[in-house]
N, C-alpha and C positions, 0 to 999 in steps of 0.2 A: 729242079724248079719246084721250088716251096707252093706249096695252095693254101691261099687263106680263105678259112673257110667265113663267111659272112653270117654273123647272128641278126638277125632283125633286131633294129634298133626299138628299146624300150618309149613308150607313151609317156610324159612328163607326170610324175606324178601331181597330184594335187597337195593342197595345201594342209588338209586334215588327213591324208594318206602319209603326208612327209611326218607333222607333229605326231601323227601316231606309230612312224617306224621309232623315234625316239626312246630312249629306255633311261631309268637312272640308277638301273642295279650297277656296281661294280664292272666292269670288265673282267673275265678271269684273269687273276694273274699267279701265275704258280707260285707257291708257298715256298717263300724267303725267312733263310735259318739268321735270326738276331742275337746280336752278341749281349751278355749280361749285365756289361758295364753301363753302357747306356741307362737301362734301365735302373740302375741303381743310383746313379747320379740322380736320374728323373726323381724319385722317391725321395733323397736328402733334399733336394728342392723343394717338392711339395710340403717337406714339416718344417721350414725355415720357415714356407709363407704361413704355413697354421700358425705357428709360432709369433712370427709377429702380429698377425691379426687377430689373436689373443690378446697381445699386450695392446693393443691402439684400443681395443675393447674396454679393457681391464680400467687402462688409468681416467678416463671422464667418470669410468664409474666411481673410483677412487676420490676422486676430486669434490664431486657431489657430495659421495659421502662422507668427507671431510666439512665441506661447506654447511652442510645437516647437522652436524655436531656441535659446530659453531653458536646454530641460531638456537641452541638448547636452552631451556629454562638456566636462573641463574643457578638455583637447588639442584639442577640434574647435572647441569656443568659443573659445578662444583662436585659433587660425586664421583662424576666418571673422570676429573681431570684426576681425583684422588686415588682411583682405585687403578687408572694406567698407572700413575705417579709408585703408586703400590705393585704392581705385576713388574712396573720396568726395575724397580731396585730391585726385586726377588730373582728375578733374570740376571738385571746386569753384576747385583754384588748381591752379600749375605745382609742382611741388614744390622743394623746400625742400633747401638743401646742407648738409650736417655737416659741419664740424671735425673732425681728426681729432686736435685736444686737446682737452683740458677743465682746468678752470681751478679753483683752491681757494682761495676769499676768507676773511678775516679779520679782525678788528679790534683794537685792543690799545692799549696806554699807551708812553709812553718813560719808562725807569726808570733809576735810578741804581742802580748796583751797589755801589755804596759809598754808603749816606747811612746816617745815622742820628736820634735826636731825642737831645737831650740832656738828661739830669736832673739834679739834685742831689742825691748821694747821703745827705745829712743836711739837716735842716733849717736856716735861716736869713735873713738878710733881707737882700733885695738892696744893694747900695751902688754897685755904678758896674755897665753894662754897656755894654762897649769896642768892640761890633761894630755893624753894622745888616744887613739885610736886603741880600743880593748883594756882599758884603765876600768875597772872598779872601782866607783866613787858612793857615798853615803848621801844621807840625801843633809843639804844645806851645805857642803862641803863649795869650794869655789872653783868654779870651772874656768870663766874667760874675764877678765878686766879691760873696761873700757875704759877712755878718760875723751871729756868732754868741757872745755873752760868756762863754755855758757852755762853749763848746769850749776856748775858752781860758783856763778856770779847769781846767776838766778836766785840761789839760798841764801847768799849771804842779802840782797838786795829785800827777801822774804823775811829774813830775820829781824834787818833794820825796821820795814813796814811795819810787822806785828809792834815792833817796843815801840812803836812810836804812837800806834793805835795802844798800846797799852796805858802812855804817857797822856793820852787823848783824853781814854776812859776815866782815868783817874782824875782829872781834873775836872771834869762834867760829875763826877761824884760831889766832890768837892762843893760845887755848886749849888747841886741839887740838897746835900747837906744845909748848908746856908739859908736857900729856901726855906726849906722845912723850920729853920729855926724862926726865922723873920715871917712867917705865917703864923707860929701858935704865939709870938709877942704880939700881934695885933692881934688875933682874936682874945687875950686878956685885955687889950688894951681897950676892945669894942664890948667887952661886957661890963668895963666901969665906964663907960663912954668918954673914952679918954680919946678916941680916936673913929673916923666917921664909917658906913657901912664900904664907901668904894673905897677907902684905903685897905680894908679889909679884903676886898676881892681883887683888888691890885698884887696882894700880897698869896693869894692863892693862884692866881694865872700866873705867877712867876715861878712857885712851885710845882705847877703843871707843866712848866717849859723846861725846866731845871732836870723835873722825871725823863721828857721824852730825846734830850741833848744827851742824858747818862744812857738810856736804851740803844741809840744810837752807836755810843761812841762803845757800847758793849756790842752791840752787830760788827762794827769796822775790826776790833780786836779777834771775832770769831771768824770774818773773811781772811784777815791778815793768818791768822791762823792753816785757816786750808791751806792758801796761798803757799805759807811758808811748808805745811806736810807735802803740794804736789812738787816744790823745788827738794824737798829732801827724799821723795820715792824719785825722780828723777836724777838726782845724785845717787841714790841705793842701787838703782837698776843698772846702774854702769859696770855693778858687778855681777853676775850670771853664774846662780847659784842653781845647784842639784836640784829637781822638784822632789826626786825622790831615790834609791837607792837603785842603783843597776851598774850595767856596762856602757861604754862608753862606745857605740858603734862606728862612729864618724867625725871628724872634726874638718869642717872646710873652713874655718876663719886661723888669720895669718899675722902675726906685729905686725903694727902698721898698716893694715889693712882698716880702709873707714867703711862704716857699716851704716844701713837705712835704719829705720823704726821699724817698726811690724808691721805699721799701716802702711807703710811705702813700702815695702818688699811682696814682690808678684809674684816672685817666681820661690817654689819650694828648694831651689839650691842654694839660696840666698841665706839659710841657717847659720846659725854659728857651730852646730855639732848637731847629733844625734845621739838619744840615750834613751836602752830596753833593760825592763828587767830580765834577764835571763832565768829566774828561777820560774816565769810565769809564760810557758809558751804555750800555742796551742796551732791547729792544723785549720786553714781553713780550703777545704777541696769543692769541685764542682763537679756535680753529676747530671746524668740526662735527668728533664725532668720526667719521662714516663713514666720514670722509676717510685716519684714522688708518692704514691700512693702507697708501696710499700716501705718506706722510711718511718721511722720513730723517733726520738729521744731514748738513748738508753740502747741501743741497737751498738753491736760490738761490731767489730771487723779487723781488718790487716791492713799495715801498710808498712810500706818499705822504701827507703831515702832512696835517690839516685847515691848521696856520695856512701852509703851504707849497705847494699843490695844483698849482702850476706847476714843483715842484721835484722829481719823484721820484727813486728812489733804490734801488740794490741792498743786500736783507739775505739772509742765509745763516741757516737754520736752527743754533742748536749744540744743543739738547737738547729732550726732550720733557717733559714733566710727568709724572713714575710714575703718576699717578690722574686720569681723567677730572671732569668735574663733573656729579655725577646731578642737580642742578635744573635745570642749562642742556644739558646733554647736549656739553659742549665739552670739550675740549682747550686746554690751554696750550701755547704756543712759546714759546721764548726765544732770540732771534734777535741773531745781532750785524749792526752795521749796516757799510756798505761807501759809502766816500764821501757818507758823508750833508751834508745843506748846514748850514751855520753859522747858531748861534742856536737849535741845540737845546737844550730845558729841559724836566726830568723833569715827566710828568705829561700831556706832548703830545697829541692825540689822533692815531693814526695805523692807515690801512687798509693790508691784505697782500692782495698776490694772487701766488699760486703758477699758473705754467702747465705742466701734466701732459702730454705726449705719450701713445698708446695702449697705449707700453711700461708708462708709471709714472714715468719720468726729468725730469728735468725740461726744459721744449723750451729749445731754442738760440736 
């Protein structure tokens, strides 16, 4: 039989007896062996977060100091945009060698300085055309024959006019002759008072009429006249002669084909032919105008055909064009050419290149 033995029962503590048995040291707890891995995990963790909270630091600052850069003077901006501009080629490649020219390209046409189109200065209808397409003609030579039957009623009806004004004039001579005579027999006949003073002046107002009937009938003979030269340049013109000596680049009129005037032809295809001198060509090319400031007169360069690209060739600036072109912003040359090769033909297509020294001159 167990005895329990009986402790007297403990007095309720109080309120500041209880918060004061309270402690907030540790508990002992015997000393626990840690493994190493843990701890070393813990560690790459902590330089991950250093590591990012470096960078979330790093890029506003970055940002600012980009944005600072920005609101730089223009003189400082410029500077430093030149002098990264300059450290980043040094880095990224070797640098780069200048020329100490620079060069002004172009493009242009080969032209004929003599050509023309030819028209018909009246109308009518073809009958023979003498030439073809690359004929060498002389100048006055005959190119195209037109025939026209009013023209040539026109002259003959011009011809009859004039002799008939000639037959006019002649007979108001005739009269006025007359006159003249039948005036100075009255005035003998009024100084022996053979006869009274108004038969006298009868006989000079008839002579006054007689001069101005012959004047006349001399005007109608010099109208009849033109009359009859414009019926005979419009008969001449129905022939279509050379202006001048060259090639014969085009021919669009056909037998039988009826042609306008000049004054009634709108359109430039409406020609009877086309003709350039070939001995007389010359380049006319277009350049930027910024260039314009270093051009001259007298200023040599290169150029080279498209149908020729193995043949280049010295041209010499001779003139510039008084007005630039505001839709292209170019400039016209007109360049003569210097030894060009054989088998040039207006219309070529051909590139210029001018080379500038740092003067302006052109290089040697």
């Amino acid at each position: 039989m167990n005895k329990h033995i009986q402790h007297p029962a403990r007095p309720p503590l109080s309120l500041v007896e209880t918060l004061g048995s309270l402690s907030f040291e540790p508990a002992h707890v015997p000393p626990r062996k840690l493994s190493r891995r843990p701890i070393f995990i813990l560690g790459l963790l902590v330089i991950v977060v250093g590591i990012g909270s470096a960078a979330l630091v790093y890029r506003p600052w970055s940002v600012s100091f980009i944005g600072a850069k920005v609101q730089q003077p223009e003189g400082e901006k410029n500077q430093s945009a030149e002098s990264v501009a300059k450290a980043g080629s040094e880095q990224i490649s070797p640098p780069i060698s200048t020329s100490a020219a620079r060069e002004i390209t172009g493009s242009g046409f080969v032209v004929a300085e003599q050509g023309t189109r030819l028209f018909s200065k009246y109308e009518g209808r073809v009958i023979n055309v003498a030439v073809e397409a690359g004929d060498v003609v002389r100048r006055g030579q005959v190119l195209i024959v037109l025939e026209d039957s009013d023209a040539r009623f026109a002259l003959e009806q011009a011809q009859v006019a004039k002799a008939a004004a000639e037959l006019q004039e002649a007979a108001r001579r005739i009269d006025l002759a007359q006159s003249e005579t039948e005036r100075s027999r009255m005035e003998r006949l009024f100084v022996s008072d053979a006869v009274s003073r108004v038969a006298l002046d009868v006989a000079r107002v008839r002579q006054q009429q007689a001069e101005n009937a012959a004047a006349q009938a001399r005007q109608s003979v010099e109208s009849a006249d033109i009359s009859l030269r414009m019926a005979q340049d419009r008969l001449d013109q129905q022939t279509v002669l050379a202006p001048f000596a060259g090639t014969v680049t085009g021919v669009s009129a056909h037998v039988g084909d009826t042609v306008l005037a000049r004054a009634d032809s709108v359109r430039e295809d409406q020609s009877l032919l086309m003709l350039a001198d070939m001995n007389r060509l010359a380049i006319d090319a277009e350049v930027a105008e910024v260039n314009l400031a270093a051009l001259a007169p007298g200023l040599v360069g290169e150029a080279v055909l498209d149908a020729f690209p193995d043949q280049p060739f010295r041209v010499a600036i001779r003139r510039l064009a008084p007005v630039a072109s505001a839709e292209k912003g170019t400039v016209t040359l007109r360049l003569d050419l210097i030894d060009p090769p054989k088998g040039l033909r207006p219309n070529m297509a051909v590139r210029l290149r001018i080379s500038l020294n740092t003067t302006g001159g052109t290089e040697q």
